[in-house]
C-alpha positions as CSV (number, residue, x, y, z in Angstrom):
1,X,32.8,70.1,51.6
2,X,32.0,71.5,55.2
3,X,33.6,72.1,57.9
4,X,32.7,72.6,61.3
5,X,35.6,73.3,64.3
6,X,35.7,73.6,68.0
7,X,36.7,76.6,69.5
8,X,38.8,76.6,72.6
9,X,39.2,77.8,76.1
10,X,43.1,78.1,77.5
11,X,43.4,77.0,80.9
12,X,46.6,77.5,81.4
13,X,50.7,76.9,80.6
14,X,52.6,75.0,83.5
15,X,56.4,76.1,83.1
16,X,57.6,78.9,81.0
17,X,61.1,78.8,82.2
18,X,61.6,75.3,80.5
19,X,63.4,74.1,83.8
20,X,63.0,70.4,82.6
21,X,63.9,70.5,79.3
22,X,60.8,71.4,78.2
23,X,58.7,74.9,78.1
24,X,55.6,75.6,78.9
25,X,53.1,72.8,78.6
26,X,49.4,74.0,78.2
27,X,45.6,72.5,79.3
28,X,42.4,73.4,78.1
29,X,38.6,72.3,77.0
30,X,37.4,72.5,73.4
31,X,33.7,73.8,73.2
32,X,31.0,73.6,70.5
33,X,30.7,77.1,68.2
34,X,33.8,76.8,66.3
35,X,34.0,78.0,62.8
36,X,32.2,76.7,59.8
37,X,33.3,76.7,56.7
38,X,32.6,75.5,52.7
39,X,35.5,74.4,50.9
40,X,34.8,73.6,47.1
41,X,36.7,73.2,43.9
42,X,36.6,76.5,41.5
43,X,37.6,77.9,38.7
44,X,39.3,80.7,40.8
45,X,40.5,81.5,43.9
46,X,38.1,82.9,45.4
47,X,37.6,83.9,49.4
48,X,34.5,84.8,50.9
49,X,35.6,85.9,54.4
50,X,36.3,89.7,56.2
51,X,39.5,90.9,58.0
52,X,42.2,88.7,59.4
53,X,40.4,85.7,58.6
54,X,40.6,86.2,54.5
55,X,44.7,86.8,55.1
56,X,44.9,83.5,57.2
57,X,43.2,81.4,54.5
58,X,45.3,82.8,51.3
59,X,48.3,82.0,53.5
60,X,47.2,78.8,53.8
61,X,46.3,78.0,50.4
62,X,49.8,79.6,49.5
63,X,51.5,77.2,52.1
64,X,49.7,74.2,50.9
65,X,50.6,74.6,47.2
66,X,54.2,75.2,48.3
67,X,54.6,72.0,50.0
68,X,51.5,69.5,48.7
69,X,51.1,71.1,45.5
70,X,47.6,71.7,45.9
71,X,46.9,75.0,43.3
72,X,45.2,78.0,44.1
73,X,41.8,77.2,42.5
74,X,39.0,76.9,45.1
75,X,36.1,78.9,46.9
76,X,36.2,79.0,50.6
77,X,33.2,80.6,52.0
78,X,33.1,81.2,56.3
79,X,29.7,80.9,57.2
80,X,30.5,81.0,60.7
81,X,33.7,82.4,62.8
82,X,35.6,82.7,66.2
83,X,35.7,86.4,67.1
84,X,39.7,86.6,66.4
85,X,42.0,87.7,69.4
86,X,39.6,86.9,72.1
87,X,41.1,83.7,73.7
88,X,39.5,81.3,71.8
89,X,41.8,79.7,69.5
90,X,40.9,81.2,66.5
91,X,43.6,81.2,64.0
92,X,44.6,77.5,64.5
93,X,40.8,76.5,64.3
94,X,40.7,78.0,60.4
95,X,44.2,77.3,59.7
96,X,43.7,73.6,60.3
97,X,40.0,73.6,58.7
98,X,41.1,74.9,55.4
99,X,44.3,73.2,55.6
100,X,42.4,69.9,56.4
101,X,39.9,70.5,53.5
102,X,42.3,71.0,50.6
103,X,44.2,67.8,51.7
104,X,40.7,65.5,52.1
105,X,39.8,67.4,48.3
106,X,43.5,66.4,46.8
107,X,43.5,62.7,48.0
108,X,45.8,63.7,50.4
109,X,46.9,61.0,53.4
110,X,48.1,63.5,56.3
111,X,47.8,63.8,59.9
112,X,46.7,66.6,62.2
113,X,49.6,67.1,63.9
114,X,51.9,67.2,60.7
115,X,49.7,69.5,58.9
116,X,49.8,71.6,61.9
117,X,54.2,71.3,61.7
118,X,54.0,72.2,58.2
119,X,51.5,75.0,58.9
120,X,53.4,76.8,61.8
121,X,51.1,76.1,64.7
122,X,51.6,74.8,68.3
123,X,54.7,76.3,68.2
124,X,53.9,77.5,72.0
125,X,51.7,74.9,72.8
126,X,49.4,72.1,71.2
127,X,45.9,72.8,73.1
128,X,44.5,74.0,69.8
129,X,46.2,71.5,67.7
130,X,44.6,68.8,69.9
131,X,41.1,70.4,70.2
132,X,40.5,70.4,65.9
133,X,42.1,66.6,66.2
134,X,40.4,64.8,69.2
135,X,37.8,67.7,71.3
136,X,37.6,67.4,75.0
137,X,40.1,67.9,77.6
138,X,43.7,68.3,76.8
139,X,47.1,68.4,78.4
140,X,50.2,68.5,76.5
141,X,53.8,68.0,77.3
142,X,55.7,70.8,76.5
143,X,57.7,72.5,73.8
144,X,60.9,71.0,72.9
145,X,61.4,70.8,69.5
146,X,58.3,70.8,67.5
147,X,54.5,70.1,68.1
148,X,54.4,69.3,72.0
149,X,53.5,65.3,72.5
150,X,49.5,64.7,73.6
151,X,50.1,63.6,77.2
152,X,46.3,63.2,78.7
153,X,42.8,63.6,76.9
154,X,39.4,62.5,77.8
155,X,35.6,63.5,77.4
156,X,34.4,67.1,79.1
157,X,31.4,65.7,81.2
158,X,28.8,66.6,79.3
159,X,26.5,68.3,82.3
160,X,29.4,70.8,83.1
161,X,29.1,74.3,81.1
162,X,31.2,77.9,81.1
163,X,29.6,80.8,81.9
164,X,31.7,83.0,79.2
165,X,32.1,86.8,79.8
166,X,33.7,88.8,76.7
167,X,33.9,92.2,78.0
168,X,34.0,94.6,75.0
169,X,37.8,95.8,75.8
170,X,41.0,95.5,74.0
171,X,41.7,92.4,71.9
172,X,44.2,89.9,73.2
173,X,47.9,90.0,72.1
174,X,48.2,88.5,68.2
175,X,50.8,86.2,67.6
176,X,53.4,88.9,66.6
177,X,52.5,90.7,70.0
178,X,53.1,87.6,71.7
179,X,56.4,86.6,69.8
180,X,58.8,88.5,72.2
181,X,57.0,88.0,75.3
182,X,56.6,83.9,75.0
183,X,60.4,83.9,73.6
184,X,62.1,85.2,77.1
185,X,59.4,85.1,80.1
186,X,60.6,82.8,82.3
187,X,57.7,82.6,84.9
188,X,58.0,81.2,88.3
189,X,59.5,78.1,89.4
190,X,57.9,77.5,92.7
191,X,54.6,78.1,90.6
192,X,55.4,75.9,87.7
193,X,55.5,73.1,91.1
194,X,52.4,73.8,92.4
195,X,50.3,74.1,89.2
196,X,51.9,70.4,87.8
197,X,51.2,69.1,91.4
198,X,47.5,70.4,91.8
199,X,47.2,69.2,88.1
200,X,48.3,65.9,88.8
201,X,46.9,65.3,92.0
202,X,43.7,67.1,91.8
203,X,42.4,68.4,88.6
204,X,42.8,65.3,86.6
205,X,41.1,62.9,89.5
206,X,38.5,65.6,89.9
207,X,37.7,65.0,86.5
208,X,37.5,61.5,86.3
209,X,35.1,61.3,88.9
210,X,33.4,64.0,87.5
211,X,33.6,66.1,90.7
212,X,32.8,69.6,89.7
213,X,33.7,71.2,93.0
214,X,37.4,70.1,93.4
215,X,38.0,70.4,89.6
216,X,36.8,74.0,90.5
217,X,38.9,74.9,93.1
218,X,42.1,72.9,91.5
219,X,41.1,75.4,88.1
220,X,40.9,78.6,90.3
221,X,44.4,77.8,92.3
222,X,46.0,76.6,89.1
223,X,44.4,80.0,87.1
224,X,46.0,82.4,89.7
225,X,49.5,80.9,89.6
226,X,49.4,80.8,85.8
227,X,48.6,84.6,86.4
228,X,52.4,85.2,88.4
229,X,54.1,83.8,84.9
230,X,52.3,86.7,83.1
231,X,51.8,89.2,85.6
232,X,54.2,91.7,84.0
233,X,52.8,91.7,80.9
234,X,49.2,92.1,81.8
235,X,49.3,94.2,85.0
236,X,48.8,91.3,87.4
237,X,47.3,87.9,88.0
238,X,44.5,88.8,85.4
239,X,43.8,91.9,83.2
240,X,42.7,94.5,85.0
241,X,39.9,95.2,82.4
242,X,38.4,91.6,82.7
243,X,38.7,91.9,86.5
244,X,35.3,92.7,87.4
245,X,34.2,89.5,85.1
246,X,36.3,87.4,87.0
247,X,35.2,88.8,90.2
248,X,31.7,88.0,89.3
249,X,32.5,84.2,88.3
250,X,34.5,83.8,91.2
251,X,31.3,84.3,93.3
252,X,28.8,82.5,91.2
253,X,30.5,79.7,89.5
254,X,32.8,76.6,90.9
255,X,36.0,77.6,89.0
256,X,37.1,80.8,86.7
257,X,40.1,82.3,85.3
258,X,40.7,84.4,81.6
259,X,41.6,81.8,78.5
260,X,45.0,83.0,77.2
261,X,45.6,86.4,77.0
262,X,41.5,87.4,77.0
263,X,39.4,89.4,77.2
264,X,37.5,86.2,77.2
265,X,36.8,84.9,80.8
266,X,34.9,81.8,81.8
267,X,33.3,80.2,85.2
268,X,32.3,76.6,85.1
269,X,28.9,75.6,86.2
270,X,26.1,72.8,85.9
271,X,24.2,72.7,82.7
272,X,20.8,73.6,85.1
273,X,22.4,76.5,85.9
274,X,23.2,78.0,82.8
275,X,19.8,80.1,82.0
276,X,19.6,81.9,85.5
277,X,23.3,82.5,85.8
278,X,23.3,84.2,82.3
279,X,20.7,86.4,83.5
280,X,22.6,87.5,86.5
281,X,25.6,88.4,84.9
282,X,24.0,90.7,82.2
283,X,22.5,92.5,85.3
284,X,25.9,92.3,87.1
285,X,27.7,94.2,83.9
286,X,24.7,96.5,82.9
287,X,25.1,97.5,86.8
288,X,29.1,98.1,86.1
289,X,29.0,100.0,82.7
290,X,30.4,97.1,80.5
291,X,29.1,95.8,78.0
292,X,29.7,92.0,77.1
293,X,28.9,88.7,75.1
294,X,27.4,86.5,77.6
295,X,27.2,83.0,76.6
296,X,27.2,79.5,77.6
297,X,29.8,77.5,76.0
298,X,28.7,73.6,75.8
299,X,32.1,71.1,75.8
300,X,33.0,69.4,72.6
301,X,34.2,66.0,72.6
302,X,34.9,65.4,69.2
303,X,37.4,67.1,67.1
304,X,36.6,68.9,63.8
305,X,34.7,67.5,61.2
306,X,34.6,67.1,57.2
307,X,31.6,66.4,56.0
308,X,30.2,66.3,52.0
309,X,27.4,68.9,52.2
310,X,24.8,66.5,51.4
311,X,25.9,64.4,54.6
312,X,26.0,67.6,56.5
313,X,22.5,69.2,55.2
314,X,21.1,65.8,56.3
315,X,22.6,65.9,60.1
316,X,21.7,69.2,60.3
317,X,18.0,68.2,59.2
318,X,18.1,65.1,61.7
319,X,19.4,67.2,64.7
320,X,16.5,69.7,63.9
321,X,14.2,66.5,63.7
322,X,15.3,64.8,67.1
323,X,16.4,61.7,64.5
């Protein structure tokens, strides 16, 4: 069996402090260039993976045989991975691929969002969750008790693009780095207003009529107060080590912030746009001294997929052939 995931940018939590009854609530955008991985029947356990991503798929397997009975005797090969701790939503993505695959290989009926309870994830927030389920644009409802409820979803137009900038600096908090801070920041009321109300009233509309320039400016306002929730924990609005990134996407691109806790930062921009803008922002940080991953990321409106690998080989084959 393959598997092939999104990946995710983080746009942003609303209300930390939970005023309502419920914390946080989170948007983002899935994007194509997720992880892909083979998950076969074996004789063994046996991983093929490096790092962090090898200990996140034997504590899968271990959770899965604890509660589905599902044994220990497979080979899981990555062939393809989300740089872990950039802002990109890697350890749900795998967590939920290989959690996914040994259910569809055991006859196994589950949802999404329960395999995601029973794995430990959206505990902060179901953007990620969401993103291997449906793709697209997500907005969920908060944390109250358990995975936060899908609120709004709908297709990324497909002409819109990011402009990604990964400076080479410091990975982003993990999840025990994160723990203490997500347990007592509280954040800023008056902000949690204003980013629900420019949500509300502005992003969402922008989107649905596919109006790149308000959705911008709605993203860049909303990116800025998400920054005075965090701004004690990360030396201000953004990191100051992504700053000249987001300086440069603020000038060239309709909307920008940094997904999650970064380094990764993003500008969104017209598809026709992409090959020149990619040019000028190499030249913009070989000018500065840093070196980046520059990259387009192309919005994914479809969630993961599990595919026998004959049925994949022979997509894979017809995209290749234009069929």
């Amino acid at each position: 069996m393959m598997v092939e995931t999104p990946r995710r940018l983080h746009l942003g939590l609303i209300d930390p402090s939970g005023s309502l009854g419920r914390r946080f609530g989170a948007l983002g955008v899935s994007l194509e260039g997720g992880y892909r991985i083979r998950v076969a029947p074996g004789e063994k356990l046996e991983i093929k993976a490096e790092g962090e991503d090898r200990s996140t798929v034997k504590e899968v397997i271990r959770k899965m045989g604890s509660y589905f009975g599902t044994g220990t005797r497979y080979l899981i090969k990555i062939e393809r991975a989300i740089p872990r701790h950039v802002g990109l939503g890697s350890t749900t993505q795998l967590t939920l691929a290989v959690g996914s695959s040994l259910a569809r290989l055991n006859g196994i009926e589950v949802s999404v969002e329960r395999l995601a309870e029973i794995l430990g994830r959206g505990k902060n927030g179901g953007v990620g969750v969401y993103a291997f389920a449906y793709g697209g644009f997500i907005l969920d409802g908060g944390v109250r008790k358990g995975l936060p409820p899908l609120i709004f979803r709908d297709d990324f137009p497909p002409e819109w693009r990011f402009l990604l900038i990964i400076p080479e600096v410091k990975q982003g908090l993990d999840e025990k780095e994160e723990e203490p801070i997500m347990e007592h920041v509280s954040g800023s009321g008056r902000a949690a207003m204003e980013i629900s109300h420019r949500i509300l009233l502005g992003l969402l509309p922008a989107l649905k009529e596919k109006n790149i320039r308000e959705f911008g400016s709605h993203l860049n306002a909303i990116q800025r107060l998400v920054g005075k929730h965090f701004e004690a924990y990360q030396g201000g609005e953004f990191r100051e080590d992504v700053k000249l990134a987001v300086e440069f996407l603020s000038e060239k691109t309709y909307g920008c912030g940094q997904s999650s806790w970064g380094p990764t930062t993003y500008g969104l921009i017209l598809r026709e746009e992409a090959r020149e803008l990619i040019a000028e922002a190499r030249d913009y940080m070989r000018e500065h001294g840093i070196k980046a991953r520059i990259e387009i990321g192309i919005p994914r409106n479809r969630g993961a997929e599990l595919t026998g690998e004959d049925s994949f080989l022979r997509r894979i084959i017809n995209d290749v052939a234009g069929v």
